[in-house]
N, C-alpha and C positions, 0 to 999 in steps of 0.2 A: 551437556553442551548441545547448543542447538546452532546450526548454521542455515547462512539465508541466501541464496544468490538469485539477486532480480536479474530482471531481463524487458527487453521492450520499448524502451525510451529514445527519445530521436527529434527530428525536426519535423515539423507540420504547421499549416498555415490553417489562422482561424478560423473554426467551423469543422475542423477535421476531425481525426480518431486517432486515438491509440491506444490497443491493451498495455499492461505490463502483466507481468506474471513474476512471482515470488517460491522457489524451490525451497523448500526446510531439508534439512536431511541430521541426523545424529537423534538425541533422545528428542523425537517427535510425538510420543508417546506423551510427552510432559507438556505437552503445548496447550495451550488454552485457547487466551483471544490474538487473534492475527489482526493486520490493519498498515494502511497505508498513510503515512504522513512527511509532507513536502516543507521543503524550505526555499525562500523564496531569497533574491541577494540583499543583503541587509536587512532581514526579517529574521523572527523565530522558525522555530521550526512547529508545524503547527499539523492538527489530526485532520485526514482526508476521509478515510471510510474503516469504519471496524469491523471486523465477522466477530462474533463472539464463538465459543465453544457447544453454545446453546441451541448454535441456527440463525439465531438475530446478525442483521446489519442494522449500522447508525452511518451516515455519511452527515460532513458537514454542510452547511445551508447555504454555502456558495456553491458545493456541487449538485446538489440534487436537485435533480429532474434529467444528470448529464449524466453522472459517472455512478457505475456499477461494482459493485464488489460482490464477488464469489469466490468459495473456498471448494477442491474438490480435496475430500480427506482421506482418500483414498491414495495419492497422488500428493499428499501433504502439500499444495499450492495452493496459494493466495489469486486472484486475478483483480484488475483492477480494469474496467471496460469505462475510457475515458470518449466520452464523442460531445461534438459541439465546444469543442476547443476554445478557449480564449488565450488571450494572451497576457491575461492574471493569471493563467494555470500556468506560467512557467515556473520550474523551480529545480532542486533536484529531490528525487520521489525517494523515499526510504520507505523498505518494508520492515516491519516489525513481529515478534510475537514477544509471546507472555509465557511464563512458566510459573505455576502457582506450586509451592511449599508451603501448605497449610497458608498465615500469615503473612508470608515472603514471598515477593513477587520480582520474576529476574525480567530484563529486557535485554532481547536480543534484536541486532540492528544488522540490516544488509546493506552493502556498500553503498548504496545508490545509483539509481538511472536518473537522466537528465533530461528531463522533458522541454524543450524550447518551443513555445507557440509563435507562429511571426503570424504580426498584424498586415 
């Protein structure tokens, strides 16, 4: 079992910044790709930034050039370094990992933080 608790999310007017940060704790050992993905109100829930296991990040093509993902694995944390804010980026932020069983692949979901951009 793998647990998640973000951290970081709040109010900020467009143009600004905000980290979030993502604790794992329990079998972290089993974790693979971490990543951060937002829901926006009466939207899907949709993928913001992945770290994989490997070193690789992918962020999706609304945030990049803005938003930053990093992982210290030392530290089992995810980071999410949001700057240049919109107020499309509002939603609530869910951190995620992966736990790979050969074939079988669990997801684990953190409660989420709420990111509000005011225009």
């Amino acid at each position: 079992q793998v647990q998640l608790v973000e951290s970081g999310g709040g109010l900020v007017q467009a143009g600004g910044s905000l980290r979030l940060s993502c604790a794992a704790s329990g079998s972290t050992f089993s974790i693979s790709n971490m990543g951060w993905y937002r829901q926006a109100p009466g939207k899907e829930r949709e993928l913001v930034a992945l770290s994989t296991s490997g070193g690789s990040t992918d962020l999706a093509d609304s945030v990049k050039g803005r938003f930053t993902i990093s992982r210290d694995i030392a530290k089992n944390t995810v980071y999410l370094q949001m700057n240049s804010l919109k107020p499309e980026d509002t939603g609530l932020y869910y951190c995620n990992a992966k736990e790979k069983h050969g074939s079988l692949i669990v997801d684990y979901w953190g409660q989420g933080t709420q990111v509000t951009v005011s225009s």
